[in-house]
VEXNUSE-555367 format. One record per residue: residue in three letters; x, y, z of N, C-alpha, C, O in turn. Coordinates in steps of 0.1 Angstrom, whole numbers, plus 5000, padded with zeros to 4 digits. Example, Ala and Ser with C-alpha at 12.3 -4.5 7.8 and 13.67 -1.06 7.14 Angstrom:
residues 2
<residuo=ALA | n.X=5132 | n.Y=4943 | n.Z=5078 | ca.X=5123 | ca.Y=4955 | ca.Z=5078 | c.X=5132 | c.Y=4967 | c.Z=5078 | o.X=5142 | o.Y=4967 | o.Z=5085>
<residuo=SER | n.X=5128 | n.Y=4978 | n.Z=5071 | ca.X=5137 | ca.Y=4989 | ca.Z=5071 | c.X=5129 | c.Y=5000 | c.Z=5079 | o.X=5134 | o.Y=5011 | o.Z=5080>
This chain:
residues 96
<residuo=UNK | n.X=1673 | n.Y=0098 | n.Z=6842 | ca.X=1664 | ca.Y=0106 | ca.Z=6833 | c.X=1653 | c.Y=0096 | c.Z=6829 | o.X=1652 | o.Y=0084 | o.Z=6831>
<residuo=UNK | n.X=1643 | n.Y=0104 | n.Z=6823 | ca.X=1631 | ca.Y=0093 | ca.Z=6820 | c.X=1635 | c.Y=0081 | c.Z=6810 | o.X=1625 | o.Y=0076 | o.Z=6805>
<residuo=UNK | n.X=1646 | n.Y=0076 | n.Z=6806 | ca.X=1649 | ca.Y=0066 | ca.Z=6799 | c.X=1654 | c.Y=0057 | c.Z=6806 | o.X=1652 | o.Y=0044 | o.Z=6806>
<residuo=UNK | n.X=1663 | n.Y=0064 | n.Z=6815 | ca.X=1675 | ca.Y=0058 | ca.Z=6826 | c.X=1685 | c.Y=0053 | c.Z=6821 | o.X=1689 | o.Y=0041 | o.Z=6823>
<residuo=UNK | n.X=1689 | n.Y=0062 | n.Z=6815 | ca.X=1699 | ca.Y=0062 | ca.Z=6805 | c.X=1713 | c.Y=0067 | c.Z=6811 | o.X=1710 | o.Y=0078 | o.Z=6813>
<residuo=UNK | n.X=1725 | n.Y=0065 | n.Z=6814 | ca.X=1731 | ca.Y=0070 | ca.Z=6822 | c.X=1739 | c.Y=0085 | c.Z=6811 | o.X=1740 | o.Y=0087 | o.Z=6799>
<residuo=UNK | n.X=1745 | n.Y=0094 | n.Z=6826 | ca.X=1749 | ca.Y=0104 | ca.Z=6816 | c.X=1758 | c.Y=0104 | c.Z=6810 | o.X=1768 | o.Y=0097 | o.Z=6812>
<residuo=UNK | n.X=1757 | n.Y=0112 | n.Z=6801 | ca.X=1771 | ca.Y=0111 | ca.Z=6788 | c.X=1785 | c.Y=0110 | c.Z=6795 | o.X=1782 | o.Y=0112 | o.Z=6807>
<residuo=UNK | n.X=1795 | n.Y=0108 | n.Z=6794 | ca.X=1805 | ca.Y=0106 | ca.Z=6803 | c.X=1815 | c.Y=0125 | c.Z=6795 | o.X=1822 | o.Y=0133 | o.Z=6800>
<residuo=UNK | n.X=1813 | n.Y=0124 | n.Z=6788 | ca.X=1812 | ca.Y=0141 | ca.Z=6781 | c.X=1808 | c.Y=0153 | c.Z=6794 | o.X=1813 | o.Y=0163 | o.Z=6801>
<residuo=UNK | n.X=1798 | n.Y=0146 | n.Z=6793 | ca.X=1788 | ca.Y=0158 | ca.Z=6800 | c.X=1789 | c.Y=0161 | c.Z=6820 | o.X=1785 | o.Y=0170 | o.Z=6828>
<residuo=UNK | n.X=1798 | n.Y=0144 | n.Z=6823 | ca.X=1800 | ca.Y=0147 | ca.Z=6837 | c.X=1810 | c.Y=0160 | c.Z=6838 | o.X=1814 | o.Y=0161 | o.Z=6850>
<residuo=UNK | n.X=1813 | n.Y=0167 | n.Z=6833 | ca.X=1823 | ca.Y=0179 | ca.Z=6832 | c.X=1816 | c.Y=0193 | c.Z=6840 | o.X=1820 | o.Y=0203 | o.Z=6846>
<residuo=UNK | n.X=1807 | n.Y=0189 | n.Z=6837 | ca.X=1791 | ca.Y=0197 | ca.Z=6845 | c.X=1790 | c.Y=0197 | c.Z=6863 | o.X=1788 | o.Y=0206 | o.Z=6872>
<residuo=UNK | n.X=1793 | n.Y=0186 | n.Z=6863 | ca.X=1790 | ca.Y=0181 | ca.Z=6880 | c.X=1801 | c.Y=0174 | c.Z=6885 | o.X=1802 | o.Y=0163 | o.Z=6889>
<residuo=UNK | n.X=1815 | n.Y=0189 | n.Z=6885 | ca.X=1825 | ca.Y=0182 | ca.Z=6891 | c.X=1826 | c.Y=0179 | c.Z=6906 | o.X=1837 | o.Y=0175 | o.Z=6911>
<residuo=UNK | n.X=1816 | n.Y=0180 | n.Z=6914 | ca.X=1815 | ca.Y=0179 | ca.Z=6930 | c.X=1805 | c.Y=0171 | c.Z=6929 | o.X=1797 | o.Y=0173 | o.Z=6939>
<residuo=UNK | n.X=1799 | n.Y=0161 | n.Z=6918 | ca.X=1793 | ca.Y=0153 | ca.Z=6922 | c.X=1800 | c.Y=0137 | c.Z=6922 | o.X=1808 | o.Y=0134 | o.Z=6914>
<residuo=UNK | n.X=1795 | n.Y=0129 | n.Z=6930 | ca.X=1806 | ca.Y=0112 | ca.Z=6927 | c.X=1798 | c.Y=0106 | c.Z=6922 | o.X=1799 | o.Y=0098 | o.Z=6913>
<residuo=UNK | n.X=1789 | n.Y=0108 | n.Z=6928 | ca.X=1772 | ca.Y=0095 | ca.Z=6916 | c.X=1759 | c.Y=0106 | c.Z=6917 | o.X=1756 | o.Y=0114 | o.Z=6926>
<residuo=UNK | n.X=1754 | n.Y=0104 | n.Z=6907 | ca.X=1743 | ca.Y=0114 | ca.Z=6905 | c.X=1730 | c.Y=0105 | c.Z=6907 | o.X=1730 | o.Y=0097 | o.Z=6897>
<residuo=UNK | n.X=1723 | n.Y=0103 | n.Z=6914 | ca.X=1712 | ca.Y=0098 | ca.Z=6916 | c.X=1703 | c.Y=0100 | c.Z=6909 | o.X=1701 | o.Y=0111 | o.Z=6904>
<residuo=UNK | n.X=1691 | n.Y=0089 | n.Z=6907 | ca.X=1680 | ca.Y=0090 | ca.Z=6896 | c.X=1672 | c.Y=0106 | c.Z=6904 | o.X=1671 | o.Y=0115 | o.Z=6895>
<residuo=UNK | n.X=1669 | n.Y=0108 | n.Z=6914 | ca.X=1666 | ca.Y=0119 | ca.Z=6920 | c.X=1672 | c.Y=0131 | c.Z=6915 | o.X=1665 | o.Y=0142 | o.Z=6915>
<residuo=UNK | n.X=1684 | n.Y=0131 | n.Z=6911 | ca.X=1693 | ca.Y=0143 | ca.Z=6905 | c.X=1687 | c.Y=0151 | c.Z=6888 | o.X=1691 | o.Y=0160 | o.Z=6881>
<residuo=UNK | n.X=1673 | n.Y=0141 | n.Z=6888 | ca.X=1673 | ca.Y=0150 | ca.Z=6875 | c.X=1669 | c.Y=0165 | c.Z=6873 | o.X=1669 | o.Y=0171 | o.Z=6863>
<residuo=UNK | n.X=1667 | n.Y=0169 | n.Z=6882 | ca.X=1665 | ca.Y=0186 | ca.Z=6880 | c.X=1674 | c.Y=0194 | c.Z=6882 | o.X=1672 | o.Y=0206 | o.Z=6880>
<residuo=UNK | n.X=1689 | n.Y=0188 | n.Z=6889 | ca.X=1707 | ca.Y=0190 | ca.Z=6890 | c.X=1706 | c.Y=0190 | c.Z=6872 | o.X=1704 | o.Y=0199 | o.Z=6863>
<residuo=UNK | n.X=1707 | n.Y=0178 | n.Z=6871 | ca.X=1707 | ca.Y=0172 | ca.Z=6855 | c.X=1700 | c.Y=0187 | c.Z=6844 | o.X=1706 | o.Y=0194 | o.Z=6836>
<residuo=UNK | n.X=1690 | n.Y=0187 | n.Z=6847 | ca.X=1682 | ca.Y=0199 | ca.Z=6840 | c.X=1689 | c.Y=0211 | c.Z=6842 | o.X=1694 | o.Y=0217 | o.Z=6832>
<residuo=UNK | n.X=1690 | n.Y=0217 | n.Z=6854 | ca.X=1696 | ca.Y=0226 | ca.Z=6859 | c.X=1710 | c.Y=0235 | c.Z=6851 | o.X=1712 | o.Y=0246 | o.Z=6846>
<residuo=UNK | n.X=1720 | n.Y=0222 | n.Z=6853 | ca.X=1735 | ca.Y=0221 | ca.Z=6846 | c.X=1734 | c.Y=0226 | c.Z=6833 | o.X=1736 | o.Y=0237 | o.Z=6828>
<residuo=UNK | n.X=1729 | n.Y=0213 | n.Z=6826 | ca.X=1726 | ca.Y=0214 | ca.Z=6811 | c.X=1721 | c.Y=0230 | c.Z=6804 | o.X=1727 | o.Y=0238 | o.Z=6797>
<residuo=UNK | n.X=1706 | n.Y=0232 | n.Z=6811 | ca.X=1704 | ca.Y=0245 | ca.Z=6805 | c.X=1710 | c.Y=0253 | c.Z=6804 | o.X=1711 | o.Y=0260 | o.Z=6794>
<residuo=UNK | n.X=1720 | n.Y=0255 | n.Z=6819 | ca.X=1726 | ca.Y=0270 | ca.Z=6825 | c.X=1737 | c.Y=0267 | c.Z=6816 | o.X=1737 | o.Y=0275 | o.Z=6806>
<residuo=UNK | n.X=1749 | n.Y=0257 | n.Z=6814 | ca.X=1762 | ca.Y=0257 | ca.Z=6813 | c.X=1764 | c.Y=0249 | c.Z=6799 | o.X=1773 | o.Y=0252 | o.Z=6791>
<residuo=UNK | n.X=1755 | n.Y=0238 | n.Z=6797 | ca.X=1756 | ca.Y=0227 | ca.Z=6788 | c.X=1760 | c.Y=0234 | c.Z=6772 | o.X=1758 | o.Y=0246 | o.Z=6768>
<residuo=UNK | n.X=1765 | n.Y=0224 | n.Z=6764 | ca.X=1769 | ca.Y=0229 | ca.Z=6749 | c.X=1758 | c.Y=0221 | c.Z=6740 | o.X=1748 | o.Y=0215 | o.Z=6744>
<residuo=UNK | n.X=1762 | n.Y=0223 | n.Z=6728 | ca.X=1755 | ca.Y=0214 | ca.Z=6720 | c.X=1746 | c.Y=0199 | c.Z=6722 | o.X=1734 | o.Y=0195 | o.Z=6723>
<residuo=UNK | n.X=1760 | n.Y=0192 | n.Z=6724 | ca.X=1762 | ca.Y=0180 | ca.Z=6725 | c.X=1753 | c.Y=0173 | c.Z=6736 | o.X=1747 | o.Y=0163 | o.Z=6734>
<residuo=UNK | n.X=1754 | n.Y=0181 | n.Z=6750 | ca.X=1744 | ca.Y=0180 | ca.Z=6761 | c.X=1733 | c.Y=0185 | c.Z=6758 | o.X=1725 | o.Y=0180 | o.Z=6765>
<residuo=UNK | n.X=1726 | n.Y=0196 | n.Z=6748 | ca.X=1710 | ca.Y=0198 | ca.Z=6749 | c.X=1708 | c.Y=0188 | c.Z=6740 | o.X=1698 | o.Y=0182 | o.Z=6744>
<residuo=UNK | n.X=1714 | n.Y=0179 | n.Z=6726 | ca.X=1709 | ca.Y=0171 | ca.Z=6723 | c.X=1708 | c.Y=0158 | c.Z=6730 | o.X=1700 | o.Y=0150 | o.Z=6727>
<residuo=UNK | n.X=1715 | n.Y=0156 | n.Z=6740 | ca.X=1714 | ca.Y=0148 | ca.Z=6752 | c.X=1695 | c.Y=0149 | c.Z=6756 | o.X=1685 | o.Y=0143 | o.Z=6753>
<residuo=UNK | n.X=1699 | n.Y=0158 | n.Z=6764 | ca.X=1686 | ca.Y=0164 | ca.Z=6770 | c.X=1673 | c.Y=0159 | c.Z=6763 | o.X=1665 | o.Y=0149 | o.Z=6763>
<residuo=UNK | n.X=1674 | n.Y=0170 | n.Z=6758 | ca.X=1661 | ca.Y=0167 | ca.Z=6748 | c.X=1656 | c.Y=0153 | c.Z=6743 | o.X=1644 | o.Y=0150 | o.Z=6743>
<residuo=UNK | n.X=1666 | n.Y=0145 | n.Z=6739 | ca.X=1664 | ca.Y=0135 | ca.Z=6737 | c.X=1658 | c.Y=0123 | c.Z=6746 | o.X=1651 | o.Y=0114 | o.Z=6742>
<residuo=UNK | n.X=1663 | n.Y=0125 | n.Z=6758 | ca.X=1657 | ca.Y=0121 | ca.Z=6771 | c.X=1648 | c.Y=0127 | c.Z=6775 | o.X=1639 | o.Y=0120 | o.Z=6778>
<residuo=UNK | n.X=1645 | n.Y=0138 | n.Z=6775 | ca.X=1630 | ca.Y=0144 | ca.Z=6781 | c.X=1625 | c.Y=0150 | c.Z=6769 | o.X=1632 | o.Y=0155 | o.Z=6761>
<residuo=UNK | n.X=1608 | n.Y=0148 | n.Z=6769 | ca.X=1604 | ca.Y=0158 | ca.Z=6765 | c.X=1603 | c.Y=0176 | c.Z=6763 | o.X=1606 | o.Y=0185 | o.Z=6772>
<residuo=UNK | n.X=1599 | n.Y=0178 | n.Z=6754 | ca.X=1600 | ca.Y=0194 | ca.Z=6759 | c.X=1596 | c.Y=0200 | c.Z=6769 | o.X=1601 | o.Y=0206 | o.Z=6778>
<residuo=UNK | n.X=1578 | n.Y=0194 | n.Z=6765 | ca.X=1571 | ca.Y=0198 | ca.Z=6773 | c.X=1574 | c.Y=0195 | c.Z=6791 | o.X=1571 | o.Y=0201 | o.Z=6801>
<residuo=UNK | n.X=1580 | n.Y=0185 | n.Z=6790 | ca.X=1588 | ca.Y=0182 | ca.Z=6807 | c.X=1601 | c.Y=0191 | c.Z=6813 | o.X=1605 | o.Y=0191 | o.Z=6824>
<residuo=UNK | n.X=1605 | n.Y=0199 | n.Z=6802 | ca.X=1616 | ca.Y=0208 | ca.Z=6798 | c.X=1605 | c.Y=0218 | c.Z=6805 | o.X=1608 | o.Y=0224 | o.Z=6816>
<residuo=UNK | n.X=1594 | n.Y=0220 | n.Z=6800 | ca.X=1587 | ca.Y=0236 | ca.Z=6801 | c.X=1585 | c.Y=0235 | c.Z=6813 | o.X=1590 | o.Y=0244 | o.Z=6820>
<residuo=UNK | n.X=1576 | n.Y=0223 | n.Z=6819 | ca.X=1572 | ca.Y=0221 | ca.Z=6831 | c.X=1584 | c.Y=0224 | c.Z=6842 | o.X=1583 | o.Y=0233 | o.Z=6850>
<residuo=UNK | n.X=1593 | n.Y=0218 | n.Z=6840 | ca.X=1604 | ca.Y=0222 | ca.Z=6848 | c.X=1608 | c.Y=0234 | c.Z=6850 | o.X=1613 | o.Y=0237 | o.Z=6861>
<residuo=UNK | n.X=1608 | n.Y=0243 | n.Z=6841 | ca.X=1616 | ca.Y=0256 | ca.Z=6837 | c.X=1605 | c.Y=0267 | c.Z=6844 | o.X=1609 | o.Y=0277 | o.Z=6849>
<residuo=UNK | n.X=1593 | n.Y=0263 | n.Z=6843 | ca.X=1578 | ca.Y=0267 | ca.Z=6850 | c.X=1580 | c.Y=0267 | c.Z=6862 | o.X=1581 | o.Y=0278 | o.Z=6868>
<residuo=UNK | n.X=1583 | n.Y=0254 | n.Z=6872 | ca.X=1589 | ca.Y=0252 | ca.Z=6884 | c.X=1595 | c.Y=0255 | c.Z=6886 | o.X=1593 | o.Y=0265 | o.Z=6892>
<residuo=UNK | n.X=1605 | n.Y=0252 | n.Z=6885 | ca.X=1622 | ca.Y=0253 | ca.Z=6892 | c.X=1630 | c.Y=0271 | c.Z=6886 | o.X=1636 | o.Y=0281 | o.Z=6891>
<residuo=UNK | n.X=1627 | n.Y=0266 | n.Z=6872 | ca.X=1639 | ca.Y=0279 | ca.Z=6866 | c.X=1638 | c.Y=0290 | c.Z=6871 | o.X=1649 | o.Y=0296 | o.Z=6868>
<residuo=UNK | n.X=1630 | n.Y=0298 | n.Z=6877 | ca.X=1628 | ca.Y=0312 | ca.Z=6886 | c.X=1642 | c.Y=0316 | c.Z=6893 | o.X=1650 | o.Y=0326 | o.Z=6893>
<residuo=UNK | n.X=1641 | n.Y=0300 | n.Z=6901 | ca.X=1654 | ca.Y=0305 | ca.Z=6908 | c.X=1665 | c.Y=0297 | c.Z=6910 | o.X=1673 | o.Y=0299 | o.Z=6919>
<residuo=UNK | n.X=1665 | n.Y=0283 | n.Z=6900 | ca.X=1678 | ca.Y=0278 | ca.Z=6896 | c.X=1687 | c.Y=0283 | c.Z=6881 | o.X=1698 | o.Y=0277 | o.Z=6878>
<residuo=UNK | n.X=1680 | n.Y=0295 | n.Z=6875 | ca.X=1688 | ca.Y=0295 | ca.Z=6866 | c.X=1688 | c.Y=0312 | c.Z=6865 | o.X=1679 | o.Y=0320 | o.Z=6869>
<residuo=UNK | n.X=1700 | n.Y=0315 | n.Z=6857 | ca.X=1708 | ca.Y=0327 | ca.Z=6857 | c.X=1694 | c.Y=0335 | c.Z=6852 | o.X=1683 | o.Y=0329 | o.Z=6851>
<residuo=UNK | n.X=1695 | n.Y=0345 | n.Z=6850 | ca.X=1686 | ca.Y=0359 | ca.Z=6844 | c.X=1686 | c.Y=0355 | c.Z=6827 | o.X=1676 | o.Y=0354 | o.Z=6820>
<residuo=UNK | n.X=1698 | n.Y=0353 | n.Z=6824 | ca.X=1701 | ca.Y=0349 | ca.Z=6810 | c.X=1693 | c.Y=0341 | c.Z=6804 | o.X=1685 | o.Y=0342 | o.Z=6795>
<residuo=UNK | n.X=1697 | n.Y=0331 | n.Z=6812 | ca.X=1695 | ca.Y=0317 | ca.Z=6811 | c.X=1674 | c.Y=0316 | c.Z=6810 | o.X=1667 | o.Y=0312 | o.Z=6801>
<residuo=UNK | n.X=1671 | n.Y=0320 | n.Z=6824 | ca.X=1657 | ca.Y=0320 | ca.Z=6824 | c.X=1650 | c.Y=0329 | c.Z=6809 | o.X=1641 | o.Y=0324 | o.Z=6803>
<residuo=UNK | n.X=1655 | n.Y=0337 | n.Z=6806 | ca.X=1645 | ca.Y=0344 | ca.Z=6795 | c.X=1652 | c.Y=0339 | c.Z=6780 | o.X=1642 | o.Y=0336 | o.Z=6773>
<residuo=UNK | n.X=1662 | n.Y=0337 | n.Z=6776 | ca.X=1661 | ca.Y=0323 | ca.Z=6770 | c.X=1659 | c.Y=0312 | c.Z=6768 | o.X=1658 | o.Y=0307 | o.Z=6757>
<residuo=UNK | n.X=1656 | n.Y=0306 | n.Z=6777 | ca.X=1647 | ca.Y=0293 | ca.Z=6779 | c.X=1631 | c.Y=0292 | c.Z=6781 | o.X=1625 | o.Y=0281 | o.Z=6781>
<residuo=UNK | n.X=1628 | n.Y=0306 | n.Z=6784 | ca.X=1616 | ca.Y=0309 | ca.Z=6784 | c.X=1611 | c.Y=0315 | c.Z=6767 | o.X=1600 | o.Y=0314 | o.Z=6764>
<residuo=UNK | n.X=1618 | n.Y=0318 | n.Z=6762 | ca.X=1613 | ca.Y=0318 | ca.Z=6749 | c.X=1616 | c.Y=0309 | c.Z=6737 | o.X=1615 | o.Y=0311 | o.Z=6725>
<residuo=UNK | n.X=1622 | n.Y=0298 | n.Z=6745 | ca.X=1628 | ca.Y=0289 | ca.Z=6735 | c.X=1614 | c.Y=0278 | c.Z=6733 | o.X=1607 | o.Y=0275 | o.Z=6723>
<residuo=UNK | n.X=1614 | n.Y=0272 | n.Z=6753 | ca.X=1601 | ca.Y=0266 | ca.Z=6753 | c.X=1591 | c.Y=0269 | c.Z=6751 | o.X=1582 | o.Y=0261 | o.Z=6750>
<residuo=UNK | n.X=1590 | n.Y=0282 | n.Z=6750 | ca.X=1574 | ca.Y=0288 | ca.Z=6752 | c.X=1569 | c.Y=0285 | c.Z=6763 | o.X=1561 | o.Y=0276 | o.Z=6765>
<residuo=UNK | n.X=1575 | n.Y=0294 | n.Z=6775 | ca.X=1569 | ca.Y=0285 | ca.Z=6791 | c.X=1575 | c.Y=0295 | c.Z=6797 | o.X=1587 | o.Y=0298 | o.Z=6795>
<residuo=UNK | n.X=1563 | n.Y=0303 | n.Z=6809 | ca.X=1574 | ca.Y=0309 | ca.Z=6819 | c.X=1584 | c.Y=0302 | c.Z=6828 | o.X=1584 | o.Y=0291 | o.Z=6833>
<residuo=UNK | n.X=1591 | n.Y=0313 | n.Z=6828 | ca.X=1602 | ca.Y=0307 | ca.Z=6837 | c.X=1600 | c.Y=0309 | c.Z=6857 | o.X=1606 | o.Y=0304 | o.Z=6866>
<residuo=UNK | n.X=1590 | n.Y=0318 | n.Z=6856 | ca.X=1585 | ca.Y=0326 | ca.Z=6866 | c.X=1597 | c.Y=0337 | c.Z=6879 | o.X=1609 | o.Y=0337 | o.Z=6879>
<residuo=UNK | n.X=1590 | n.Y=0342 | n.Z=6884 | ca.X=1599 | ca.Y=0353 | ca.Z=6889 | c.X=1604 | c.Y=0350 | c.Z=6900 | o.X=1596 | o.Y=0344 | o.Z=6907>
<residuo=UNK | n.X=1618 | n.Y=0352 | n.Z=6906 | ca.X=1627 | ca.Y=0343 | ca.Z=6916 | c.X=1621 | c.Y=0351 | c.Z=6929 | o.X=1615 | o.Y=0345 | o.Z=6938>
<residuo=UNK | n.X=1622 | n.Y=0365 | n.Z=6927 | ca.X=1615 | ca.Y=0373 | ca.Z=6939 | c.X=1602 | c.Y=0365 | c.Z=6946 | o.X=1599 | o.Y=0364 | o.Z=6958>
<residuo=UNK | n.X=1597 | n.Y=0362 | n.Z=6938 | ca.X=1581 | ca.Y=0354 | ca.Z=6941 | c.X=1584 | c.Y=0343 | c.Z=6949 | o.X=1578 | o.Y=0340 | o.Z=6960>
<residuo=UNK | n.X=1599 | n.Y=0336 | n.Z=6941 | ca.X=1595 | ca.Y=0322 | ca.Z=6945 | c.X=1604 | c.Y=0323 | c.Z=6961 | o.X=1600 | o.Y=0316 | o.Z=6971>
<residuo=UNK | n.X=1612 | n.Y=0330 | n.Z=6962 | ca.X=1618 | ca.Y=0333 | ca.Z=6975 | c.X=1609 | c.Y=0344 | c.Z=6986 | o.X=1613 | o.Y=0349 | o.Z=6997>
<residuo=UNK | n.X=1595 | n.Y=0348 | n.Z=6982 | ca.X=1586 | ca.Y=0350 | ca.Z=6993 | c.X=1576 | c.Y=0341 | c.Z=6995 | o.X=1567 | o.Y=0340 | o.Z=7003>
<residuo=UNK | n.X=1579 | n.Y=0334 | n.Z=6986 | ca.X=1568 | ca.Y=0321 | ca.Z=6993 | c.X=1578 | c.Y=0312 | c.Z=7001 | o.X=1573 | o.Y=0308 | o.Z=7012>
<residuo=UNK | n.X=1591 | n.Y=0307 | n.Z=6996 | ca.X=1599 | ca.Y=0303 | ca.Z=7010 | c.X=1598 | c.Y=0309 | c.Z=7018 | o.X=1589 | o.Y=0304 | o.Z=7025>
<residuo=UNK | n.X=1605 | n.Y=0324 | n.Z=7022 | ca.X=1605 | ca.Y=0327 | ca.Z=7038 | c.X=1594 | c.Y=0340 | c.Z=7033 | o.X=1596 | o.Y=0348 | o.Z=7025>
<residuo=UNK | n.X=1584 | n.Y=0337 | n.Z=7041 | ca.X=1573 | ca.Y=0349 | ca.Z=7038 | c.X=1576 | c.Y=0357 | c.Z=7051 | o.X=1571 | o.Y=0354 | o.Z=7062>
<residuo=UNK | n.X=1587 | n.Y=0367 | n.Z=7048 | ca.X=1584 | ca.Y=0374 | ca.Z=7066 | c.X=1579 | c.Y=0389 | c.Z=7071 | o.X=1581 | o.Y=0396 | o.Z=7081>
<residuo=UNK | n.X=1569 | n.Y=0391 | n.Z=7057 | ca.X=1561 | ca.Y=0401 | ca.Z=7063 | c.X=1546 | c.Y=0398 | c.Z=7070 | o.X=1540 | o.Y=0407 | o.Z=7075>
């Protein structure tokens, strides 16, 4: 994470098919936490990233790594779209 801080040993409970989470893993990291994480891991979170790197992310990615739930809660939490999964899976395979 942007501290490089390693993860809570709590919170490996998240990524049981993972063996080492690589500095590259932080948007796994982001991913987990938002969708599944408790208390104890968003104060994790947060504390390692900023929000606004929270929003950024949730802007990118959350469309279509996180549940329906999940995206429109976190979109009103950050103040940030989460954007639409349909969208982001016709700009992967565009096949019309």
């Amino acid at each position: 994470m942007s501290r490089g801080a390693a993860l809570p040993e709590r919170t490996a409970r998240l990524f049981p098919n993972e063996a080492v989470l690589s500095p590259e893993s932080h948007g796994l990291v982001i991913e987990r936490i938002l969708e599944d994480g408790d208390g104890g891991d968003l104060r994790w979170l947060t504390a390692e990233l900023p929000e606004r790197e929270l929003a950024a992310w949730l802007a990118r990615a959350g469309g279509r790594k996180l549940s329906r739930r999940s995206r429109a809660y976190w979109s009103r939490v950050l103040g940030a779209d989460a954007g639409d999964p349909a969208a982001s899976a016709a700009a992967l395979w565009p096949l019309a």
